[in-house]
C-alpha positions as CSV (number, residue, x, y, z in Angstrom):
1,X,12.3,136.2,-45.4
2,X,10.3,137.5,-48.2
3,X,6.8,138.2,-48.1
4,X,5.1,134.8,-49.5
5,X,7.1,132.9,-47.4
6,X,6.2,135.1,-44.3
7,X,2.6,135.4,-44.7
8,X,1.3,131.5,-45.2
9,X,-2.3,132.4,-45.5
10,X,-1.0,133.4,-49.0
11,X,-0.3,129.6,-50.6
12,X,-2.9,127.7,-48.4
13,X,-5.9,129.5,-47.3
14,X,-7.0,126.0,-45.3
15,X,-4.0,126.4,-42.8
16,X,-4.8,126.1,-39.4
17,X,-2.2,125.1,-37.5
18,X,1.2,126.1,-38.1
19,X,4.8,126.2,-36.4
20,X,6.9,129.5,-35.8
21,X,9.2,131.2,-34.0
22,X,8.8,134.6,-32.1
23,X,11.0,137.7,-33.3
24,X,10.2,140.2,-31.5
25,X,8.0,141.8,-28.9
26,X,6.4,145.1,-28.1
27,X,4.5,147.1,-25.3
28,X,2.4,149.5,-27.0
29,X,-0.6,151.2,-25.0
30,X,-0.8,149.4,-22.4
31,X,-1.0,146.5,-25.3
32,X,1.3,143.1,-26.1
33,X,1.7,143.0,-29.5
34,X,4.4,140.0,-31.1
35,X,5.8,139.4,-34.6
36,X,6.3,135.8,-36.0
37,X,9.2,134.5,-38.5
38,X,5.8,133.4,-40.6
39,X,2.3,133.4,-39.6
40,X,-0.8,131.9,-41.7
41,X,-3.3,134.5,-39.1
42,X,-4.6,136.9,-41.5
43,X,-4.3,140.7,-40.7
44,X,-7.2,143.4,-41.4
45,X,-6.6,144.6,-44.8
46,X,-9.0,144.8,-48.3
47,X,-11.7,145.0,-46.3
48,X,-11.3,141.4,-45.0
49,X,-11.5,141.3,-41.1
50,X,-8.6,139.5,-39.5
51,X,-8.2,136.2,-37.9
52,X,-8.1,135.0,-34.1
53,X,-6.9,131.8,-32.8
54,X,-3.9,131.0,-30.1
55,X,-0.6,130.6,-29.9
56,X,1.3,127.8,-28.0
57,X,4.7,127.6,-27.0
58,X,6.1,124.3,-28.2
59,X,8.8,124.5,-25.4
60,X,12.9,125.9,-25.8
61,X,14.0,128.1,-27.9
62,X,14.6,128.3,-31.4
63,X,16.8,129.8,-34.0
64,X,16.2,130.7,-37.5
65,X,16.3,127.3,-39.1
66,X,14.4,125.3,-36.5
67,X,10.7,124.6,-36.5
68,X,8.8,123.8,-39.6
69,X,8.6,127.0,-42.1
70,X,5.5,125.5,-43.4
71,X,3.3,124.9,-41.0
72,X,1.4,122.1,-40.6
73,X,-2.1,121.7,-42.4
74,X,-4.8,119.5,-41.3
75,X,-6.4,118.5,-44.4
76,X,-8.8,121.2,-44.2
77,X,-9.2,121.5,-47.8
78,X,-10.6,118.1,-48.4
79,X,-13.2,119.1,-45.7
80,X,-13.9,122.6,-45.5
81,X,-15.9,121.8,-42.2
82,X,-15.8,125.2,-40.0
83,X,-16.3,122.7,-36.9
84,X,-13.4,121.1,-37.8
85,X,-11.3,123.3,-35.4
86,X,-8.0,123.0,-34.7
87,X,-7.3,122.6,-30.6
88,X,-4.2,123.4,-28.5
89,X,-3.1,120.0,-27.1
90,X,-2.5,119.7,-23.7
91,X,1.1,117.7,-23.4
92,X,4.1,119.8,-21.3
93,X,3.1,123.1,-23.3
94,X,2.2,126.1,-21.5
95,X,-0.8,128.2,-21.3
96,X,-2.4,129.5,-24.1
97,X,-2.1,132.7,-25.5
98,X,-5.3,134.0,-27.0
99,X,-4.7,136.0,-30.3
100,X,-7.1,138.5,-30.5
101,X,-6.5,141.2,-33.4
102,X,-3.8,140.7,-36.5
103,X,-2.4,143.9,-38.1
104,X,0.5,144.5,-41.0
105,X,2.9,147.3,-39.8
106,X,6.0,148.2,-41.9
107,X,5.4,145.5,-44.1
108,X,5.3,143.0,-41.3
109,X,2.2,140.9,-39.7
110,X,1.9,141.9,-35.6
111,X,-0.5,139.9,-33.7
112,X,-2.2,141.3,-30.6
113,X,-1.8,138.5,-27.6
114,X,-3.6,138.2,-24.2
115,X,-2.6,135.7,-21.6
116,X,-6.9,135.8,-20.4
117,X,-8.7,132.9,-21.7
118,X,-11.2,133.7,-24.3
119,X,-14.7,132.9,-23.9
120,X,-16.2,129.7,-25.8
121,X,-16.2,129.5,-29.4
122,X,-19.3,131.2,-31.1
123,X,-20.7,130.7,-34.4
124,X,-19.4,132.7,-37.2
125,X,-22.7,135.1,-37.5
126,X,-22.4,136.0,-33.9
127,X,-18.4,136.5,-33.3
128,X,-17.8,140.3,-32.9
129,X,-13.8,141.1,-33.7
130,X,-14.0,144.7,-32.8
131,X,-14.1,146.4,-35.6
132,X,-15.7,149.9,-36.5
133,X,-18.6,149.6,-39.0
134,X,-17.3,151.2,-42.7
135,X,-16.3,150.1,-45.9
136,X,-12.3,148.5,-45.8
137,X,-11.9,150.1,-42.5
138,X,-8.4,149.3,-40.8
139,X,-7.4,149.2,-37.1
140,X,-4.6,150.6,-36.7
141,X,-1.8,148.3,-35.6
142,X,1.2,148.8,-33.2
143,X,3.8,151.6,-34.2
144,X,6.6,150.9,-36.6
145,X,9.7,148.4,-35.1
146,X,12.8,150.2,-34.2
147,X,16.0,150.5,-36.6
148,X,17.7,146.6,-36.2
149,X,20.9,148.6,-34.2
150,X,18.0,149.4,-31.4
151,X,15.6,147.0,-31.7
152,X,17.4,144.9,-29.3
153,X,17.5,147.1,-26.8
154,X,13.8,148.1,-27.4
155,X,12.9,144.5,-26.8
156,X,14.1,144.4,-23.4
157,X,13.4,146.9,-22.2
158,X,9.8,147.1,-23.1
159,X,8.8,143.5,-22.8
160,X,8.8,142.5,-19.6
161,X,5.4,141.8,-19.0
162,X,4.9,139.6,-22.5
163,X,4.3,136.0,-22.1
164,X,6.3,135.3,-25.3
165,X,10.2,135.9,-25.4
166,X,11.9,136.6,-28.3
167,X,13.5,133.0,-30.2
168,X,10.7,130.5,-28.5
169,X,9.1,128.2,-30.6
170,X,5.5,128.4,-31.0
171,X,2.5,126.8,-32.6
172,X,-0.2,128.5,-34.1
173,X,-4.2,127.8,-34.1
174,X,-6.4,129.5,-36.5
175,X,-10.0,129.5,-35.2
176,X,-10.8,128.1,-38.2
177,X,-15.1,129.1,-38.0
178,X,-14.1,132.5,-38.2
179,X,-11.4,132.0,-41.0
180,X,-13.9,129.7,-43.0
181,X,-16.6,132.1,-42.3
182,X,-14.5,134.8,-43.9
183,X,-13.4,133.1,-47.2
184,X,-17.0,132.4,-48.0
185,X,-17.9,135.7,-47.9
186,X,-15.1,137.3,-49.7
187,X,-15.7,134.6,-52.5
188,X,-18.8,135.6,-52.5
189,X,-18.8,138.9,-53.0
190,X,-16.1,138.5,-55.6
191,X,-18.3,136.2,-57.5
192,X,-21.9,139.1,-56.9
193,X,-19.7,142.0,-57.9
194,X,-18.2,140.3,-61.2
195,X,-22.0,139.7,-61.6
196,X,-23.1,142.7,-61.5
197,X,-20.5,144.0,-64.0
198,X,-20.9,141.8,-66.4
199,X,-24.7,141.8,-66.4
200,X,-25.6,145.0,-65.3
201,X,-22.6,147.5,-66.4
202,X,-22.8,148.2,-62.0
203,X,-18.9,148.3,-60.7
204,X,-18.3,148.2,-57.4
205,X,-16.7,150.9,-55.6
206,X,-17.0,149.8,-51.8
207,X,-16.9,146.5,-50.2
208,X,-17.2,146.0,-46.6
209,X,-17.2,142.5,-44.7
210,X,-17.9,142.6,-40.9
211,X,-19.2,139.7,-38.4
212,X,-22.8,140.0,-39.0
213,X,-22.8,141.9,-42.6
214,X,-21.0,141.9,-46.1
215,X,-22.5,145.1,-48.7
216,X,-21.0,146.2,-51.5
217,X,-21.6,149.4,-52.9
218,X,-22.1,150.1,-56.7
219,X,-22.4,153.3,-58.5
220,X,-25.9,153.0,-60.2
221,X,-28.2,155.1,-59.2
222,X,-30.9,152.6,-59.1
223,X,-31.6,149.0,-58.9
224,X,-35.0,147.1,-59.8
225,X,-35.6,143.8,-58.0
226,X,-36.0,142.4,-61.1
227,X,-32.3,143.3,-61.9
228,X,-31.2,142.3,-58.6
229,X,-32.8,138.9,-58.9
230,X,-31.3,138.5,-62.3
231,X,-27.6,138.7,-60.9
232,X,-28.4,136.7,-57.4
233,X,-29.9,133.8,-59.4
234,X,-26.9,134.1,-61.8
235,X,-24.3,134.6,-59.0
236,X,-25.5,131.2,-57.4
237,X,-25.2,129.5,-60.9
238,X,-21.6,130.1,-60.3
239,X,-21.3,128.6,-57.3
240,X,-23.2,125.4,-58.2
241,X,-21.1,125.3,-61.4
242,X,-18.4,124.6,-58.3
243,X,-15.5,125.9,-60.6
244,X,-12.2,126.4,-58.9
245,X,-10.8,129.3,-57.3
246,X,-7.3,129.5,-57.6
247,X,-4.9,132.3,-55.7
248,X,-1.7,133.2,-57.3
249,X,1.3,135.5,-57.1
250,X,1.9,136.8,-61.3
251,X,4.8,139.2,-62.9
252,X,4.3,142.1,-64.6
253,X,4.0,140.3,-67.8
254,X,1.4,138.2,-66.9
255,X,-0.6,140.4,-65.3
256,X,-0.4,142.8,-68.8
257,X,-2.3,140.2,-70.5
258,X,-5.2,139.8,-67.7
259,X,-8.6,141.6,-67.9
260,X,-9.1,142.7,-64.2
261,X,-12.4,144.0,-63.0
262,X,-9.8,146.4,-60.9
263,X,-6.6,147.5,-61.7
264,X,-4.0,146.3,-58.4
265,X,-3.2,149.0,-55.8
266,X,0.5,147.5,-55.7
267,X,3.4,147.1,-58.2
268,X,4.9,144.3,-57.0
269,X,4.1,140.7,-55.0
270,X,0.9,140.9,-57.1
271,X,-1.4,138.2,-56.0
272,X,-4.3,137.4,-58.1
273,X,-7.6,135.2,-57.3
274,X,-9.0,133.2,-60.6
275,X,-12.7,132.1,-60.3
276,X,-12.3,129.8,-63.5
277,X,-14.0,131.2,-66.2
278,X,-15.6,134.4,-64.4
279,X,-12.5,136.7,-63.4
280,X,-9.1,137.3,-62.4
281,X,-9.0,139.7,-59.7
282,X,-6.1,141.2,-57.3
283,X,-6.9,140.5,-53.9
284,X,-5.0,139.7,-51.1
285,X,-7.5,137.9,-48.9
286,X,-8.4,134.1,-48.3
287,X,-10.7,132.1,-50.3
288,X,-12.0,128.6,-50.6
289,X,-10.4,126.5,-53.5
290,X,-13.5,125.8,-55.6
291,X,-17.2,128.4,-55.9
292,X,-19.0,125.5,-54.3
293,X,-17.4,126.1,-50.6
294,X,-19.0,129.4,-50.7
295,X,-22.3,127.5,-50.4
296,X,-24.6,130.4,-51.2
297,X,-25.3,134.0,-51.8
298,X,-28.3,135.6,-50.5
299,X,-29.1,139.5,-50.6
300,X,-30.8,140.8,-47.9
301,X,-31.3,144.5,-48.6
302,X,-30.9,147.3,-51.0
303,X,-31.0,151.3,-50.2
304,X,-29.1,154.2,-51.9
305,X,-26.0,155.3,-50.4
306,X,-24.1,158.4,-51.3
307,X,-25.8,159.1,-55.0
308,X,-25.3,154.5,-55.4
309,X,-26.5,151.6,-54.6
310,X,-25.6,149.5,-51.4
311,X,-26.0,145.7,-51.7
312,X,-26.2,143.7,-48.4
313,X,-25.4,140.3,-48.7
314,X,-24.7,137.3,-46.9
315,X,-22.7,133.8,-47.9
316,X,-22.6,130.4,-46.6
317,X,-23.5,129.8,-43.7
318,X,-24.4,133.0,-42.7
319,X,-27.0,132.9,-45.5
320,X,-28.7,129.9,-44.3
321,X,-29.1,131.5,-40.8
322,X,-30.7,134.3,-42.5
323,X,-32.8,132.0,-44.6
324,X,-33.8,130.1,-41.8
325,X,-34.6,133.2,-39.6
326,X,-36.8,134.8,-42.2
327,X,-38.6,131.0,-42.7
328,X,-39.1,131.5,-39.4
329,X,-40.9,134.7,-39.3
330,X,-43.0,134.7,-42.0
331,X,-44.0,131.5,-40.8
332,X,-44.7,133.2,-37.2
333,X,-46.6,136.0,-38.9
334,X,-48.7,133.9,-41.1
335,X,-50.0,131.8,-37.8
336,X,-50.7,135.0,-36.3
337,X,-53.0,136.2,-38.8
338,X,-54.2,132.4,-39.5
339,X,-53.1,132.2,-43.0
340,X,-50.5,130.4,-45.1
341,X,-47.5,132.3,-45.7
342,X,-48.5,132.4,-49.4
343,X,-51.3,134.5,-48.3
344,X,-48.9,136.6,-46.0
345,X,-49.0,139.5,-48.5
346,X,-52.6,139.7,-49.1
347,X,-53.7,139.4,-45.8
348,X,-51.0,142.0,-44.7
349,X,-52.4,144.7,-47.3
350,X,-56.0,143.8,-46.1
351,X,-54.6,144.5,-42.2
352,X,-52.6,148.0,-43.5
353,X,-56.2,149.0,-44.5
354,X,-58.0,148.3,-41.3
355,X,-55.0,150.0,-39.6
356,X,-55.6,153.0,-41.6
357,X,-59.5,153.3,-41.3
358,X,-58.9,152.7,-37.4
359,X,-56.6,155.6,-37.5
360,X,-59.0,157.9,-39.8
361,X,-61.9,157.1,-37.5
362,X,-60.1,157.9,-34.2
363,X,-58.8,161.0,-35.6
364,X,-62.7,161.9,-36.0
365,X,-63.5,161.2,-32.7
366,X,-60.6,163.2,-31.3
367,X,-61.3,166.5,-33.4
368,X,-65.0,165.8,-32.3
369,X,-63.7,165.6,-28.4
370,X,-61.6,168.1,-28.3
371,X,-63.9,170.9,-29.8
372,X,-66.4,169.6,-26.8
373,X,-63.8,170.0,-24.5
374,X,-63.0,173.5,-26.1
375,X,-66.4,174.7,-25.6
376,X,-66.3,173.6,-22.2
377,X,-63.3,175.6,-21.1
378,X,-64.5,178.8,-23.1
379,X,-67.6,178.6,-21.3
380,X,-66.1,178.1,-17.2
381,X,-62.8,179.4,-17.6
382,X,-62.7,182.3,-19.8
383,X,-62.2,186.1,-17.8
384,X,-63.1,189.6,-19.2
385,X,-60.1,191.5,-18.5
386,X,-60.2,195.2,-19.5
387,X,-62.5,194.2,-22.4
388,X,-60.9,191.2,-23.8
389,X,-62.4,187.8,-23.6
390,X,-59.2,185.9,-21.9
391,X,-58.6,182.1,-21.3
392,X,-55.5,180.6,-19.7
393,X,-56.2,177.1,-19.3
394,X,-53.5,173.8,-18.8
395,X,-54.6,170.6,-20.6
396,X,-54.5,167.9,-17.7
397,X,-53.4,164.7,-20.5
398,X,-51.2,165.6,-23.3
399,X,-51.4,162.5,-26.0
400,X,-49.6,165.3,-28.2
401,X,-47.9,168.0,-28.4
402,X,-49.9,169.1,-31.4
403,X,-53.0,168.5,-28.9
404,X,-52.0,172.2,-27.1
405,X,-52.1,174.0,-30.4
406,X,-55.4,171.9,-31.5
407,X,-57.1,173.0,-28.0
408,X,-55.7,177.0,-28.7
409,X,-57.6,177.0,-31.7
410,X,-60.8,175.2,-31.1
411,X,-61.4,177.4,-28.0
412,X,-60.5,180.5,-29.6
413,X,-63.1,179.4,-32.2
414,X,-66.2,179.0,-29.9
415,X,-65.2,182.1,-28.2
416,X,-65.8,183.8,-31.7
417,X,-68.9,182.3,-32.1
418,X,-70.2,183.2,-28.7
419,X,-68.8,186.6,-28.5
420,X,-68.5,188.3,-32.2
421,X,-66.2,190.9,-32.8
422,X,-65.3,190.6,-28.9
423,X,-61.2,191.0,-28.3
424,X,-60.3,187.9,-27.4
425,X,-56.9,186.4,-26.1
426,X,-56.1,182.4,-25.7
427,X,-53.4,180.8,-23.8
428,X,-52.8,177.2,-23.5
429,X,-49.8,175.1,-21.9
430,X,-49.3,171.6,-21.4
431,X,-46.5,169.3,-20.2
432,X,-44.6,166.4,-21.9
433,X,-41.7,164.8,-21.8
434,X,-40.1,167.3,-18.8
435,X,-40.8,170.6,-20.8
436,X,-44.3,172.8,-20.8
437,X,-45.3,173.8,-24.1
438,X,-46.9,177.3,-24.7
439,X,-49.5,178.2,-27.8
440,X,-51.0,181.7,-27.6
441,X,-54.0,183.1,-30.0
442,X,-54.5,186.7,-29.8
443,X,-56.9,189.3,-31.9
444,X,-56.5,192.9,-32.3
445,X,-57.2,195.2,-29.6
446,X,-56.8,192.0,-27.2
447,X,-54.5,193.0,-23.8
448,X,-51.4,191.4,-24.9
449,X,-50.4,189.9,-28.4
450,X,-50.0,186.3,-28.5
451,X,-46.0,186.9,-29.3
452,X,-46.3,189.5,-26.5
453,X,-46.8,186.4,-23.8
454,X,-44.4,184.2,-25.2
455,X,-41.6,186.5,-25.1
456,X,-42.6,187.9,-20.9
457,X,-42.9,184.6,-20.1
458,X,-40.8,181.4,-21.7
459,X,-37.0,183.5,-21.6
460,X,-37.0,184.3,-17.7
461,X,-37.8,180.1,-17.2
462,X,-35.2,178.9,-19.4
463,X,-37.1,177.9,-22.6
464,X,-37.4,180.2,-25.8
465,X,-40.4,180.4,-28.7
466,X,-41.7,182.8,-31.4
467,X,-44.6,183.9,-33.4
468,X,-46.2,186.7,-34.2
469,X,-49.1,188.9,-33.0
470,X,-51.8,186.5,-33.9
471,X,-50.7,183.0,-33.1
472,X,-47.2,182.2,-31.1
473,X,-45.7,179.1,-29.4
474,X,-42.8,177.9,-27.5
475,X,-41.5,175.8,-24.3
476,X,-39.8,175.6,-21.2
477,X,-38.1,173.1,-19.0
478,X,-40.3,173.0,-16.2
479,X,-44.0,172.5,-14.6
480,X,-46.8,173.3,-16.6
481,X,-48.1,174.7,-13.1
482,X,-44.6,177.6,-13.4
483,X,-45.6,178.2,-16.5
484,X,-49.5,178.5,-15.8
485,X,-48.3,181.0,-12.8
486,X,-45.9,183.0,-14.9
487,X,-48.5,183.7,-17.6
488,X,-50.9,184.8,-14.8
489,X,-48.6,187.5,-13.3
490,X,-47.4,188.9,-16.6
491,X,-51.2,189.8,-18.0
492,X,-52.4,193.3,-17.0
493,X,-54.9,192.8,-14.0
């Protein structure tokens, strides 16, 4: 069976329910993996994610010219409705078999099956299929099928826990939210990248689809959001323009006389997507038949990736949820700062502002505090020791880290003042987050150099630090109390 006739997602992108037959079955990992005569579940590949659904056995068994080759279509493309789901009927069938991942090995599409019921239906936007996050990144599927003379063998022998035997007759359900879900965005970002070409000279090198994101990436170095408006204003033209989109297998010939945004990665079963009047395009994925269906395109963010651009972008329905989410917010934000939402921005500037001068203020009043608080411990704590003017002090609340180095330096200061010219040497630790940090200020002809303490001290309890003579600082894994006591026994008495 060649490949079109295999792979029905390639002639009707609206199948949901078809008929097949099972040829062959595999153990892999610990993992049921089956192969259909023909399928219309689409596997991972150009970046499209693939589809789930269930499969049904119809009852007997089946050989090669029983069943319907076509499958059976519900008249999904005269309404696209993603609720419109196609549902396992009850009758004498078995069980369902929930189809849970779809991969192409060897040229053939293998569809990952579990007997366990899968969990209600969710919403496109919230369906997670397992994939890593990345640009057209592929699961890898089972390993390749056996040479024919051993495959049979291989069969039996490694199938024995499958629910599906090789030559039953099956039925095939598409969940049809996802699938839908999928061909909007794909559309979509056919229809922004062709965009972007053609109006800004920006190809795109990247393209990843996922359950809660699409991006593309495009190799400017820069975008302006007047530039980026330009092409999501004219990308939605297209789609209310509702122009078909039509999928099609071409020869060689053909394709010589087509002017594709991307030259196809194949030679041969070439399969090209016409937006009328926009682009041809090779692609192998699933689309909707007219621009319309993708319903619309909204960008959502912009940042620089690897010396380009990265578009993220959501279609459809996806878009409206995004739409609707931000409505919400703004609206949220506006009644919590009791303005409009045309207002938002002004009254958010006028708010940055206040935050700022809060933050300016309370920076005052903590340089004031702690140089109090500095005097006071140079004036009760500090020792003479062999002529130096020594204070070892813990700070009891640590806001910051930077508060320990703040404190070293404002105490070594009102020690100057009160005692000029005096050798002075200033120690302070204080704890945060499970480790004690260390800042040392030391002056010449002081007992020890500030680098001096860190280095008898911080090594034998685990932590490490450095410096130099005059100002040093480090930290260790334990009580500020340890530390305190370490510091004490290592300064000459």
């Amino acid at each position: 069976m060649g490949l079109q006739a295999e792979r029905l997602y390639y002639t009707n992108s609206y199948l949901r329910e078809f008929s097949s037959v099972v040829e062959e079955c595999q153990e892999r990992d610990g993992e049921t993996w089956v192969r259909l005569r023909e399928s219309a579940f689409y596997p991972t590949s150009g970046g499209q994610p693939f589809d789930t659904g269930y499969l049904q056995v119809s009852g007997g068994r089946s050989n090669d010219s029983a069943g319907d080759h076509g499958g059976t279509a519900r008249a999904a493309q005269a309404d696209p409705d993603p609720q419109a789901q196609a549902t396992p009927g009850d009758g004498d069938a078995m069980d369902v078999i929930n189809v849970i991942a779809v991969e192409v090995e060897n040229g053939h599409v293998w569809h990952h099956i579990t007997t366990q019921r899968p969990p209600a239906r969710q919403d496109p936007v919230a369906q997670v299929a397992g994939l890593a996050d990345g640009h057209q990144n592929l699961v890898a599927g089972p390993a390749a099928a056996q040479a024919a003379a051993q495959q049979t063998q291989a069969v039996e022998a490694q199938t024995a826990d499958c629910p599906l035997k090789v030559g039953q007759a099956v039925i095939g359900y598409i969940d049809w939210a996802r699938r839908f879900d999928f061909m909007q965005q794909h559309s979509g970002q056919h229809i922004l990248s062709a965009c972007f070409e053609q109006m800004q000279g920006a190809n795109t090198t990247s393209f990843h689809m996922g359950d809660t994101y699409c991006s593309i990436d495009l190799d400017v170095v820069s975008l302006s959001e007047e530039k980026l408006r330009d092409v999501m204003w004219e990308a939605n033209r297209w789609i209310w323009r509702d122009v078909p989109i039509r999928a099609r297998f071409v020869s060689q010939a053909e394709l010589a006389q087509m002017q594709l945004r991307k030259a196809p990665s194949v030679t041969e079963d070439i399969r090209i997507v016409t937006i009328e009047g926009l682009e041809d395009n090779a692609c192998g994925g699933t689309h909707p038949s007219s621009s319309g269906q993708v319903g619309q395109i909204l960008v959502t963010k912009t940042e620089r990736m690897r010396g380009g651009v990265r578009v993220t972008f959501a279609c459809g329905e996806r878009a409206l949820s995004a739409g609707k989410e931000a409505v919400h917010l703004v609206r949220h934000i506006a009644t919590d700062l009791s303005v409009g939402p045309a207002d938002l921005a002004g009254a958010m500037e006028s708010l940055q502002n206040q935050v700022k001068e809060g933050n300016r203020r309370y920076e005052e009043m903590r340089s004031r505090y702690a140089s109090l608080l500095a005097r006071d411990f140079a004036a009760n704590q500090t020792k003479v020791i062999h002529g130096t003017h020594v204070l070892v002090a813990v700070l009891p609340i640590l806001d910051d880290v930077q508060d320990v180095k703040r404190m070293a330096l404002a105490s070594a200061e009102w020690l100057s003042t009160g005692h000029p010219g005096a050798p002075q040497l200033v120690v302070f630790v204080g704890e945060s987050g499970g480790r004690t940090h260390v800042v040392a200020q030391a002056t010449d002809g002081a007992i020890s150099s500030a680098d001096s303490v860190i280095k008898a001290v911080l090594p034998a309890l685990g932590g490490k630090g450095g410096g130099n003579a005059t100002a040093a600082q480090g930290s260790a894994p334990t009580s500020a109390s340890a530390v305190l006591a370490a510091i004490e026994a290592a300064l000459p008495s």
